[in-house]
N, C-alpha and C positions, 0 to 999 in steps of 0.2 A: 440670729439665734440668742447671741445676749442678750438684747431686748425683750423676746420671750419670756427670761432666766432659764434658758436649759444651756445646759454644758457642753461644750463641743470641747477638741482639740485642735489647735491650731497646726496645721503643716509647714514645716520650712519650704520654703522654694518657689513662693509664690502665690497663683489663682491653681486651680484644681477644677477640671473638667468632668463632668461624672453627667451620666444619660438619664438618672431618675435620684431622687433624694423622697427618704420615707424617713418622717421624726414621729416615733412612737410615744403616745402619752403612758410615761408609766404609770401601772394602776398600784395603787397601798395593798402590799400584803397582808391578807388576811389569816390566819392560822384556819386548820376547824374547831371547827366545836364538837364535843365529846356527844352530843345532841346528834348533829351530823353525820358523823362517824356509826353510830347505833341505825341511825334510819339506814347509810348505805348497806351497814352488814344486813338491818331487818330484811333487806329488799334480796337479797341474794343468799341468806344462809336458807338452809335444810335444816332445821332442827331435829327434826326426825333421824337422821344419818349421824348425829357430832358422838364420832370417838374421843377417847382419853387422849389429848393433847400429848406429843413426844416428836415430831416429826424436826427431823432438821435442815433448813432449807438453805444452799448456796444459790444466789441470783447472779446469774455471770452476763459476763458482757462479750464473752468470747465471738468471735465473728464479726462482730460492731466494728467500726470503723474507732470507737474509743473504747477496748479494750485492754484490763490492766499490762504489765509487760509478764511474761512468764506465767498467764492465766491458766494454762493447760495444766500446768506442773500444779499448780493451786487445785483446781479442779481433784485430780485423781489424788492430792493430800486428803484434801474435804470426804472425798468419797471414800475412802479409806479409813474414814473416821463416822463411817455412817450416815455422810450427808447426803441432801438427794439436792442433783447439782440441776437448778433450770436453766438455759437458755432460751432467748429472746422467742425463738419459735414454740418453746413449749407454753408462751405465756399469753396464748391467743381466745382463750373462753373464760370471761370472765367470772362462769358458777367455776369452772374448776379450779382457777386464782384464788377464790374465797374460800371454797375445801382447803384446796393444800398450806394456806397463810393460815385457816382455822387450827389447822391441828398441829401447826409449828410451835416448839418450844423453843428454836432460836434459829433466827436470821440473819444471814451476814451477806453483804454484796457491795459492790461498789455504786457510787452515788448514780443514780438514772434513775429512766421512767422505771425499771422493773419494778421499784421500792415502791411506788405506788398501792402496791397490795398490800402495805403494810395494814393501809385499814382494814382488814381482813382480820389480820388477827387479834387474837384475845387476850385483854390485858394478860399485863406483866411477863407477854413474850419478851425475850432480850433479841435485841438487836445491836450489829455490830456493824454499821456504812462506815464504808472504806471510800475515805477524798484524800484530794490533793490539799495541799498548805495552798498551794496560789489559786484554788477557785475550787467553793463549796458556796454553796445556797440553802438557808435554813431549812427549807423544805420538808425535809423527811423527819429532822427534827422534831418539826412544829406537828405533822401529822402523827409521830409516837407517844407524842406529849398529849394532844389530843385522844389518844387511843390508850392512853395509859399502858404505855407499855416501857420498856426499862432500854431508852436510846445510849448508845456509846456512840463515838465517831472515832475512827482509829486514823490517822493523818499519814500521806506519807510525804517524801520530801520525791519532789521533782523541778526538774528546771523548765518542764512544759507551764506554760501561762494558761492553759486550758484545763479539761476536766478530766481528761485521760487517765490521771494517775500513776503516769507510769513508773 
């Protein structure tokens, strides 16, 4: 592997036995492009249909196996405050992902595929991804930034190494 230059970690205790070995080439992240971003919405808005943007949207992770700690008590806060709360199963037809991210005026959810639809919406939506300090990927970032919309990241502290959040 060093001869390659890819990175490995070394194991104490020895040789390491293992039934298949896969070394992935990482590929360069690319951000989009604000170009991109327009063709995906071209291809999926209704313009005919676009009401006045106002829509508040919480994307939850509830049910996931990496759902925040205390998501539910989130949930029924958000909704209490006017939000329309999706879950994973509500986020199965991509014309209705691009309606309801169209007419959001702000977004908040914890870092996942949900975010995804950000390209949906319409500049200068605020969003508001919710990570952990020990593992975030620029991601959603880079697709707000393309989309021109107004990214925050609000951090919490966990002692999980994963993307959990909890």
């Amino acid at each position: 592997l060093r001869e390659l230059g890819l990175r490995f970690v070394e194991l104490p205790g020895g040789s390491w036995n293992v039934k298949s070995l896969v070394v992935l080439e990482r590929i360069a992240y690319n951000p989009a492009t604000i170009e991109e971003v327009e063709i995906l919405r071209s291809l999926v808005s209704d313009s005919g249909s676009r009401s006045v943007a106002g829509t508040r949207l919480y994307v939850s992770r509830v049910g996931s196996s990496r759902q925040l700690r205390n998501e539910e008590a989130l949930e029924q806060y958000l909704k209490n405050q006017n939000f329309r709360v999706l879950r994973a199963d509500d986020l199965g037809d991509v014309y209705f992902n691009a309606y309801l991210f169209d007419q959001a005026e702000l977004v908040i959810g914890p870092h996942g595929a949900g975010l995804a639809n950000l390209a949906f919406c319409r500049p200068d939506t605020v969003i508001l991804e919710i990570a952990s300090k020990n593992f975030w990927l620029p991601l959603f970032s880079a697709l707000a930034q393309a989309a021109k919309l107004k990214h925050h990241l609000v951090f919490l502290e966990t002692s999980d190494t994963g993307d959990s959040g909890d």
